[in-house]
C-alpha positions in Angstrom: -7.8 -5.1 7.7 -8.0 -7.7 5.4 -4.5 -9.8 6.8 -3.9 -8.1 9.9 -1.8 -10.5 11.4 -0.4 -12.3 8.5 -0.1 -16.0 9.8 1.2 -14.9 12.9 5.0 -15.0 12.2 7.8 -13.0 11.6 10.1 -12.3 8.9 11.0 -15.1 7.5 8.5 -17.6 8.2 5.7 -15.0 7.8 5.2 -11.6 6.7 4.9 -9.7 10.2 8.3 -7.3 10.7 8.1 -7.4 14.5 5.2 -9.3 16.5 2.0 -8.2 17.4 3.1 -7.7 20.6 4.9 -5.0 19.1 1.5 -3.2 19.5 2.2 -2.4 23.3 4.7 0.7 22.2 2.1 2.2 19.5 -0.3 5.0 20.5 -1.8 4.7 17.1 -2.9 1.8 14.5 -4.3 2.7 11.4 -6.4 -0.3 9.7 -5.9 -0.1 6.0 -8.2 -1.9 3.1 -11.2 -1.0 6.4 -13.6 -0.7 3.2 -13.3 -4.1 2.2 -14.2 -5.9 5.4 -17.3 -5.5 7.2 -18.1 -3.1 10.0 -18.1 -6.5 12.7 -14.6 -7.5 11.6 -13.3 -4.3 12.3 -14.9 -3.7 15.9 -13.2 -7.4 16.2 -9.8 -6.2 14.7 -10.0 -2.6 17.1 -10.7 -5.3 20.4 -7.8 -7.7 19.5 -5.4 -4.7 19.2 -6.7 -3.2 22.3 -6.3 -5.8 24.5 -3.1 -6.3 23.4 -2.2 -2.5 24.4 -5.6 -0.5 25.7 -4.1 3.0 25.4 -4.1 2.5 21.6 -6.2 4.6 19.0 -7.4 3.5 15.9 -8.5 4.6 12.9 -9.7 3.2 9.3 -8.8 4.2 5.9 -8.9 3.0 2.9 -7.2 3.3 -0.5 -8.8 5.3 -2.8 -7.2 5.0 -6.7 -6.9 7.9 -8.6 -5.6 6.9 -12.1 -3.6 5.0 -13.8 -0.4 6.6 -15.2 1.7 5.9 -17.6 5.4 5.6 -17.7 5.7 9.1 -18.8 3.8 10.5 -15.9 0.7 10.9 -17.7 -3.1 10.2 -16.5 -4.8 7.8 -18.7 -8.3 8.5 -19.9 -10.3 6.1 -17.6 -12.9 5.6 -20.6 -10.7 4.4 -22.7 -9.1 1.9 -20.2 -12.2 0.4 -19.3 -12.8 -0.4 -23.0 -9.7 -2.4 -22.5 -9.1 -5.8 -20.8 -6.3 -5.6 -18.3 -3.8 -7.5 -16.0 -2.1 -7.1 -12.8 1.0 -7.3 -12.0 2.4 -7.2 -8.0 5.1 -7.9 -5.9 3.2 -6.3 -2.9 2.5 -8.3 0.9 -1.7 -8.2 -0.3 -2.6 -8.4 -3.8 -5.7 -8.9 -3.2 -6.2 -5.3 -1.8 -4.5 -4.3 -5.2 -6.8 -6.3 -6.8 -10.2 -4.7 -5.2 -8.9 -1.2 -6.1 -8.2 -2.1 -9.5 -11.6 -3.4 -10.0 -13.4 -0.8 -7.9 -12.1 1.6 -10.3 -12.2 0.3 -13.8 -15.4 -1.8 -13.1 -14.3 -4.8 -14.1 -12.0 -8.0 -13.6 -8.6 -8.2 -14.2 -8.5 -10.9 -17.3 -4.9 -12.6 -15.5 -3.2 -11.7 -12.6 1.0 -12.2 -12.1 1.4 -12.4 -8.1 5.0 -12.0 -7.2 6.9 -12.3 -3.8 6.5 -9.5 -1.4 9.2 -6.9 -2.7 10.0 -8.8 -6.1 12.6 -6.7 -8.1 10.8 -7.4 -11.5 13.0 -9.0 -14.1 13.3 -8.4 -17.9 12.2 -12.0 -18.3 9.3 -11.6 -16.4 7.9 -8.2 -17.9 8.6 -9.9 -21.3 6.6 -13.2 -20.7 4.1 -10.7 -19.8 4.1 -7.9 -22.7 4.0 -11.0 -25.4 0.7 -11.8 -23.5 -0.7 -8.5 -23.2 0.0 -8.4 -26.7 -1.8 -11.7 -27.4 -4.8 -10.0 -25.3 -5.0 -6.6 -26.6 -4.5 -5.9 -23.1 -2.4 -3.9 -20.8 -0.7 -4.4 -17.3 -1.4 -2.9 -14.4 1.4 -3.0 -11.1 1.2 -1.1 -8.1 2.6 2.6 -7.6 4.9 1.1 -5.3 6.2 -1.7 -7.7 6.5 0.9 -10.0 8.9 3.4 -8.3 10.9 0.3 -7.3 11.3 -1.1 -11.2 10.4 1.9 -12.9 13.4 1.9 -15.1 12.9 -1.4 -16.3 9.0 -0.9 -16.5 9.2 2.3 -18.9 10.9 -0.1 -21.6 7.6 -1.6 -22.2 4.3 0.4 -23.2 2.1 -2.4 -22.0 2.8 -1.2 -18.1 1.1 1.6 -16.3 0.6 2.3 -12.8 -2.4 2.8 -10.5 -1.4 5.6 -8.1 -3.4 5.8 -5.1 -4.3 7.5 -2.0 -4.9 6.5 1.5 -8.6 8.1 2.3 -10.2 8.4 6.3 -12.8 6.5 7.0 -13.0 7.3 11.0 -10.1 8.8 13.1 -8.4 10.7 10.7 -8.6 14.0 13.4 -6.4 11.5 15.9 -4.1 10.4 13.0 -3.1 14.4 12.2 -2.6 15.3 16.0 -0.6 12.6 16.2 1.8 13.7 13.4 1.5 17.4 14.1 2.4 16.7 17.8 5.5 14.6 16.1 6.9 17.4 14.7 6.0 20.2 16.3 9.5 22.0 17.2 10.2 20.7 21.4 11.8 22.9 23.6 15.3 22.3 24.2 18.1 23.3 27.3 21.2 23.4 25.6 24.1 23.3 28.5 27.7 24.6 27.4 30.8 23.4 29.3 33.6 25.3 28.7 37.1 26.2 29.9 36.9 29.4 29.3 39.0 29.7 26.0 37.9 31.0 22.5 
């Protein structure tokens, strides 16, 4: 909800996979970060994508944080982080939705923020530019869950990096978002026709 569109382009020149037109073969859009825009953007948002295909449903959600782990799987006392100064660290499409979770759940600003490319594979140079500063700060880093299983071998090297793991919480429609999986994979019916000669 908060970049729906992107700038209106496609891989390469923008950060859409297909087009928005893409919409007409969807029976369902689910509008993420919906608690961070206001109630008119949304009702905006729901009429662009329905005149763009008017048999789709909608719903909202939004991501709800849960903790903040550390590289050996452990949930950090939230007390004690917030006691802390921290940074982010992203190679995510929006880090500004990261950056409203983090500070809707530790209550505070991120003192620096290291915004990489969407999909960045995260570098020993980089993390180490970044430990010396966490370092300097008496701070430590925070990168997304899905940053995290992507460089997670590289990440666990340095005790400055945790992770915030989220999930994905309803706002409205969340009743049309199950039917729609359970209808996916409930088991179809199938004719099965043999053609055989006869033979063993």
């Amino acid at each position: 909800a908060l970049k729906p569109f992107g700038n209106g382009e496609v891989i390469p020149c923008g950060s859409l996979r297909e087009p928005r037109t893409a919409l007409r073969r969807a029976g369902l859009a689910v509008l993420t970060h919906a608690d961070k825009v206001s109630p008119e953007k949304l009702s905006a948002l729901e009429k662009e994508i329905k005149r763009i295909n008017p048999a789709i449903e909608t719903a909202w959600a939004s991501h709800e944080a849960l903790g903040v782990w550390s590289g050996y799987g452990e949930n950090e006392a939230i007390q004690a982080l917030k006691d802390r100064p921290y940074f982010l660290a992203s190679g995510i499409g929006n880090p500004e939705g990261f950056r409203k979770t983090a500070m809707k759940y530790l209550g505070k600003e991120p003192l620096k923020e290291f915004r990489f490319r969407d999909h960045h594979a995260f570098r020993k140079k980089d993390l180490e530019s970044i430990v010396k500063q966490c370092e300097k700060e008496g701070a430590y880093c925070l990168v997304t869950e899905k940053d995290w299983v992507r460089s997670q071998d590289l990440l666990k090297q340095y005790a400055s990096f945790k992770y915030l793991k989220i999930r994905l919480s309803f706002l409205k429609g969340e009743e049309k978002v199950y039917d729609r999986v359970v209808s996916l994979t409930r088991p179809k019916k199938r004719s099965i026709l043999i053609l055989s000669d006869g033979k063993a």
